[in-house]
N, C-alpha and C positions, 0 to 999 in steps of 0.2 A: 165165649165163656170167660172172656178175661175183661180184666178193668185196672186202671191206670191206677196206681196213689197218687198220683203225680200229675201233673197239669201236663207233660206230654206222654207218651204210650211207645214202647217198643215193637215194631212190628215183628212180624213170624216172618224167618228169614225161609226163601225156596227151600226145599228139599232136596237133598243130591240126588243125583242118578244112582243106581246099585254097582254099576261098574266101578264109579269116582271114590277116592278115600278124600272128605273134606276136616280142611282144618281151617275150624275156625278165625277167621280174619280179625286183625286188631290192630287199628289204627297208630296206638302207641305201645310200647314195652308198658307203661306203668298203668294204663289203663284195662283191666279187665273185664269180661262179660261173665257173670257168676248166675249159677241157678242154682235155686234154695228150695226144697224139694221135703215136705211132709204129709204123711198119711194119717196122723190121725187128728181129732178132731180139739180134742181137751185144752186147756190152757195150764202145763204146769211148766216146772224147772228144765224139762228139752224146749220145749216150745219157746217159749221165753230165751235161748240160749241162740237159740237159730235166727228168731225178731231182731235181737243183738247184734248177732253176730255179721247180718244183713246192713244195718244202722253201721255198724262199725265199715265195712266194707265202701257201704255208700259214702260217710265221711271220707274216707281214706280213697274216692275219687273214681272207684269202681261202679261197673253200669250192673246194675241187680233187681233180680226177679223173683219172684216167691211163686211156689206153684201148689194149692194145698185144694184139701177138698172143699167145697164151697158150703160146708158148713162148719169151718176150723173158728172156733170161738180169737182167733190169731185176728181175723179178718177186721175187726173196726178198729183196732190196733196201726195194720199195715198200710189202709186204708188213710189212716192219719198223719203216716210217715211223707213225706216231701222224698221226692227223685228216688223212689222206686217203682216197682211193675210188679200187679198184681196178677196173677192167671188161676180160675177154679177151676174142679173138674167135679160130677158127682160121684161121690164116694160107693152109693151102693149099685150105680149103673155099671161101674169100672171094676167091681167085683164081679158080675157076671155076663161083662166080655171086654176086658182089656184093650182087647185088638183096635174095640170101636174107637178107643182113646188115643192110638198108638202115634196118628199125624199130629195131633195138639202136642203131646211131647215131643215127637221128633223134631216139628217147629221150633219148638224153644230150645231145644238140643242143639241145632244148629251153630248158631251166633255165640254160646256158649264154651269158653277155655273150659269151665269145670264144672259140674253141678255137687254142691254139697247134700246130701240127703241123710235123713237120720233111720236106722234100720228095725221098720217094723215087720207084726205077724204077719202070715198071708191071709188075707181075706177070699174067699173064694177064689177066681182065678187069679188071681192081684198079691202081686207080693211088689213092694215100690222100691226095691232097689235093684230086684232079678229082670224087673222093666223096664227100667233106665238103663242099667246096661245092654237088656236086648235089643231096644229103641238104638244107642249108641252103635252098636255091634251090626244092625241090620240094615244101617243108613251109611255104613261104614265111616263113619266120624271119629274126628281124633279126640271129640271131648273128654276130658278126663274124668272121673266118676269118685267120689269120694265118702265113704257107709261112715256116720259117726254112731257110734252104738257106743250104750254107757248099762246096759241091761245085757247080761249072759241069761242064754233061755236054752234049755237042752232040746226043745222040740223047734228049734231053728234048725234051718237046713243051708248047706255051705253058699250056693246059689241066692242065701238072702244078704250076699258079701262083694255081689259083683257080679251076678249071673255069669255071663258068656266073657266079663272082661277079665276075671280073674286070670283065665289060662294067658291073656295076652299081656298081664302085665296091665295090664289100662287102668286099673283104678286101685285105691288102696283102702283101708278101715284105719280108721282113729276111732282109738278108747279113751274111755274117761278115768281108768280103773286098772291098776295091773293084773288085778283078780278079773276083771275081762278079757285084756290080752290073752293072759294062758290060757281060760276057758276058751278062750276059740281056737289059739293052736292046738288043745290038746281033745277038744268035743269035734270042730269043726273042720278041719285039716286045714284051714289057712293057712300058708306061710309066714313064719312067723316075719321075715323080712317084707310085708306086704302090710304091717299093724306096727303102726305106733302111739304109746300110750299121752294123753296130752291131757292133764288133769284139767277140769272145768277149774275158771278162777271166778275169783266171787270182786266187788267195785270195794276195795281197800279203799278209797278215798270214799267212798257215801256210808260205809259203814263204821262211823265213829261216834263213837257215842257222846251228847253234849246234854248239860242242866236242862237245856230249853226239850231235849227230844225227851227226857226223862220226863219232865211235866205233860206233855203229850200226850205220851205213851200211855201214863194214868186217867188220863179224860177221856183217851179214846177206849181205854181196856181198863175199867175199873178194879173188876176183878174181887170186889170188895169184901164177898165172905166167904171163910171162913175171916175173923179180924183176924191184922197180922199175918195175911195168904201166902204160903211157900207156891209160888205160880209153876207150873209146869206148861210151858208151850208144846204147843202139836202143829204143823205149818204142814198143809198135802191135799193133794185131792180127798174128798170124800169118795174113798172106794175100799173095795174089799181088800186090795193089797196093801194097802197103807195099815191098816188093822187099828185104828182109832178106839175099835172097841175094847183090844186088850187093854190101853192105859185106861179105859172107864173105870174094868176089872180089879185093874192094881189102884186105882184110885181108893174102888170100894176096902181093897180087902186093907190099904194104911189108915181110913178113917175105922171103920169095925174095929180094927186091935190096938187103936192109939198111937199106933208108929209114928205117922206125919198127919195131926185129925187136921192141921188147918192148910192140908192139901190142896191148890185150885186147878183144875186143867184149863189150859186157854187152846181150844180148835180154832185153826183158823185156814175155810179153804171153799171149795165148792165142789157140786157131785153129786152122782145117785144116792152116795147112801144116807144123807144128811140127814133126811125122815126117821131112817132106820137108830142112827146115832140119837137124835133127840127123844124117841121114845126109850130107849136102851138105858137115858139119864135117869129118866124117871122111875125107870123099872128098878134101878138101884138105888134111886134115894138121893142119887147126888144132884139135885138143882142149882143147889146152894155153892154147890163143889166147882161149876161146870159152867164157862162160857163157849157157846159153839157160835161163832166169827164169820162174817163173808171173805171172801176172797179178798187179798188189797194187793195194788202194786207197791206198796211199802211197808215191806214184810219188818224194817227196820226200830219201825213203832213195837212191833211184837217183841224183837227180841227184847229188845227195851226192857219192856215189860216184864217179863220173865225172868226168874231166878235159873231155870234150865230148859235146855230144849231134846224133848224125847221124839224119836222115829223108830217106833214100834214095827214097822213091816215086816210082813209073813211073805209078802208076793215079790215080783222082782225090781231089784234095782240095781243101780247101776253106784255110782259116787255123788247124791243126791247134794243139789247147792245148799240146801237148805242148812247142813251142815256146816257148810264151808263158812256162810254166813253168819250163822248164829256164834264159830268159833271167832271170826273176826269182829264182833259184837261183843268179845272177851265171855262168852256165855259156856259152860263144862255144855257136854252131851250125852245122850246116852243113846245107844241104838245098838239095832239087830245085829249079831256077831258073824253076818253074811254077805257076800256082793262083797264092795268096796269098801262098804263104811267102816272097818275095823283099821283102813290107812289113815283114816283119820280121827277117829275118836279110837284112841289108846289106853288102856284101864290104868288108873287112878296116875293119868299124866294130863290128860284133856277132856276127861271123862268115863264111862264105864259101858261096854256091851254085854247080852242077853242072849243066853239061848233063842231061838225065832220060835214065838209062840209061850214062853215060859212065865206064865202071868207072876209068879212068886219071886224070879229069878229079877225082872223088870221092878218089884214093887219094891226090892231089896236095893237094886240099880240106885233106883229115885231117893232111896232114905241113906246110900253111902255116901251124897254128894247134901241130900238137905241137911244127914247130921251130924255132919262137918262145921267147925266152927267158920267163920266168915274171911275169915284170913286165909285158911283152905283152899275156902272157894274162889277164892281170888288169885291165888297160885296157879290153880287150874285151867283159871279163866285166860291167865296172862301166858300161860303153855301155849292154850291154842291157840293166839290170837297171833303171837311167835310164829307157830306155823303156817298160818295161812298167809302172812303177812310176807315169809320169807319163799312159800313150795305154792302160794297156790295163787299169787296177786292176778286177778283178770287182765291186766293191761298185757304183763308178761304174757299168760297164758297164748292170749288172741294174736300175740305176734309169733308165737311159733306154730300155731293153725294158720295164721295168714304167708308165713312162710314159705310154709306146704302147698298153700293154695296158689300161691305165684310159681312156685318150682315146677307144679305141675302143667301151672296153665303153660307156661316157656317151653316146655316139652311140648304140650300140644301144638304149637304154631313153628314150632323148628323143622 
C-alpha cells in the first residue's frame, strides 16, 4: 500500500516480539526516523503545515514518512517531493476494522524516534492518534508519539491525545492556540505539563509585498465591479464550517443600505459547498459583488489583492494560518470572536472580531475598517504585520517543534 516519493523506498522494519521493549535504532544522534501521520483527506492550512513541516525535516537531514489515507488530496503533492516515503491506507476500510491495519502501522512504527500526527474525529472504529498509540503501546516500542491539535472539540474524548501512552508519559500534544491548551486541560483532563502551546508561523520572508506582486495580483483577481471595489478576501475550504455564506449575507445587507455599495467579496478555495455558494450569489443579486476563486498554492497574490481578509467561521478552529498570513501581508482582519483567532486579530489594533454567526455584527466588522480613512488602515495593517513578524515567524516557530521533536526522539534511544 505504500509508494516511494523518492527514487529509493523505506523498508518495513520486523516487528518485535511482545515480550522485547524495542527502541528505535539510529545510526547517528542527528539523524532521525520521523513519521508524519493524517487522517483526513482535504487540502487545507493542517495539511499543508504537516507537507512543511516533513520538507523541512527532510532538508534538515531527517529520514521521513507520511502515512495518509490514499485518497488525501496531499498525495500528488508528496509524491513530487524528493527523499521522502510515501505509505496509504483506505480510509473507509480502517473505519470498520482497524485491527486489519494494525501491522502496516506497526511496521512503520518501528524504525521510527517519533510520529508526529495531527488529532482527528473518530470515524467508526478509527480514531488516528488512540491507534498509534495503541500500535506503539502493544508492540511495546519506545516510539514517541506526538497529537498536534489546533481545533478544541467538546465531543473529543481524552484517548484522542494518546490513547494508552498518555498514562506512560510517551507521547505529548502541541497546540496552536492557548485557547486550546486550556480547552484540553480543562474539557479533557490532560495534563497540563503534557501540552505545549507552539503557535503555527507563517514564511515572513515570501510574504512581502512588491509593485511586481501588486500587478499580478490585479490580473489574476480582477475584481473589477463594483468601479473602485473595497475587496473583501475569504481564503478556506468550501464547507459548512467556514460559513462563506454569512459574508455573501453581510455582503447583501452593505450593498441594500449603502453602507459599503462598492463591496467585492473574493472566495478563494475548494469543497463541497462551492455549488451551493455559487447559486446562493445569485439568489442575492450579488454576481457583480462576488469572485468565487479555485484553490492556489499562492494564497499571496490574494492578499495582495485585497483591501481585508474576513474568516467568518461558525464551525471549529483552531489559530487558522490564513490569518497569520494575511497579517504579515500588512492586510487588518476580521474574524469569529472564538478558538484562537481573537490572539491574533485584536479589535481596532490589527483588526475587529464578531459574534459567531452575527451576520449584522460581521457587516458592521467590514464598514469599521472600509470606513476608515487609508492612513487608518495602514496603522492597522503595520500592527499586524509587527506581530506576526515578531510572535509568529515560521522559521522560529519549526525550530521549537523541531526541538521537541529531537528531545523526544533522544529519549526514545537512551
Amino acid at each position: 500500500m505504500g509508494c516511494a516519493a523518492s527514487a529509493s523506498s523505506t523498508r518495513s522494519a520486523p516487528l518485535p516480539s511482545k515480550n522485547s521493549t524495542s527502541a528505535p535504532a539510529m545510526a547517528s544522534t542527528d539523524k532521525l526516523n520521523i513519521l508524519l501521520q493524517e487522517d483526513l483527506t482535504i487540502r487545507g492550512g493542517a495539511q499543508l503545515w504537516l507537507m512543511n513541516c516533513g520538507s523541512r525535516m527532510r532538508d534538515a537531514g531527517h529520514a521521513v514518512t507520511f502515512l495518509l489515507p490514499s485518497e488525501s488530496l496531499l498525495i500528488p503533492d508528496i509524491q513530487a517531493m524528493e527523499g521522502v516515503t510515501l505509505e496509504t491506507y483506505d480510509a473507509a476500510k480502517i473505519a470498520e476494522d482497524p485491527q486489519a491495519f494494525k501491522q502496516q502501522f506497526t511496521s512503520l512504527l518501528v524504525p521510527a524516534q517519533v510520529c508526529v500526527t495531527l488529532v482527528r474525529q473518530k470515524r467508526g472504529g478509527f480514531q488516528n492518534v488512540a491507534f498509534m498509540g495503541q500500535c506503539i503501546s502493544d508492540a511495546n516500542l519506545r516510539t514517541f508519539l506526538i497529537a498536534k491539535t489546533g481545533t478544541p472539540d467538546p465531543t473529543y474524548e481524552t484517548s484522542f491525545y494518546g490513547g494508552p501512552l498518555l498514562a506512560k508519559g510517551q507521547c505529548c500534544v502541541i497546540t496552536i492556540a492557548q485557547y486550546t491548551k486550556d480547552f484540553i486541560v480543562e474539557n479533557m483532563g490532560v495534563p497540563a505539563n503534557l501540552i505545549t502551546n507552539v503557535y503555527n508561523g507563517t514564511d515572513t520572508a515570501k510574504f512581502k509585498r512588491t509593485a511586481e506582486m501588486a500587478q499580478v495580483a490585479r490580473e489574476r483577481y480582477p475584481c473589477a465591479t463594483p468601479p473602485n471595489a473595497f475587496v473583501v478576501g475569504c481564503i478556506g475550504s468550501y464547507e459548512e464550517r467556514k460559513a462563506q455564506s454569512l459574508l455573501l449575507k453581510a455582503a447583501k445587507k452593505l450593498v441594500e443600505t449603502g453602507r459599503l455599495p462598492n463591496i467585492h467579496c473574493l472566495f478563494v478555495g475548494e469543497g463541497p459547498d462551492r455549488d451551493m455558494l455559487d447559486a446562493l450569489i445569485d439568489e442575492l443579486g450579488l454576481r457583480e459583488h462576488v469572485t468565487l476563486a479555485e484553490f492556489t498554492k499562492e494564497p499571496f497574490y490574494v492578499f495582495e489583492r485585497c483591501d481585508v481578509i474576513a474568516l467568518p467561521s461558525t464551525g471549529k478552529e483552531g489559530l487558522p494560518n490564513v490569518l497569520l498570513e494575511a497579517l504579515a501581508m500588512e492586510k487588518p482582519c476580521i474574524a469569529t470572536a472564538k478558538y484562537g483567532m481573537p490572539e491574533v486579530v485584536v479589535d481596532g489594533v490589527t483588526g475587529y472580531t464578531f459574534p459567531s454567526g452575527d451576520v449584522d455584527a460581521l457587516a458592521d466588522a467590514i464598514v469599521k475598517i472600509g470606513g476608515v480613512s487609508a492612513e487608518e488602515q495602514a496603522k492597522m495593517a503595520q500592527k499586524g504585520k509587527e506581530m506576526v513578524f515578531a510572535e509568529h515567524d515560521k522559521v522560529k516557530q519549526f525550530e521549537k517543534i523541531l526541538t521537541i521533536i529531537k528531545e523526544k526522539a533522544m529519549a526514545a534511544v537512551a
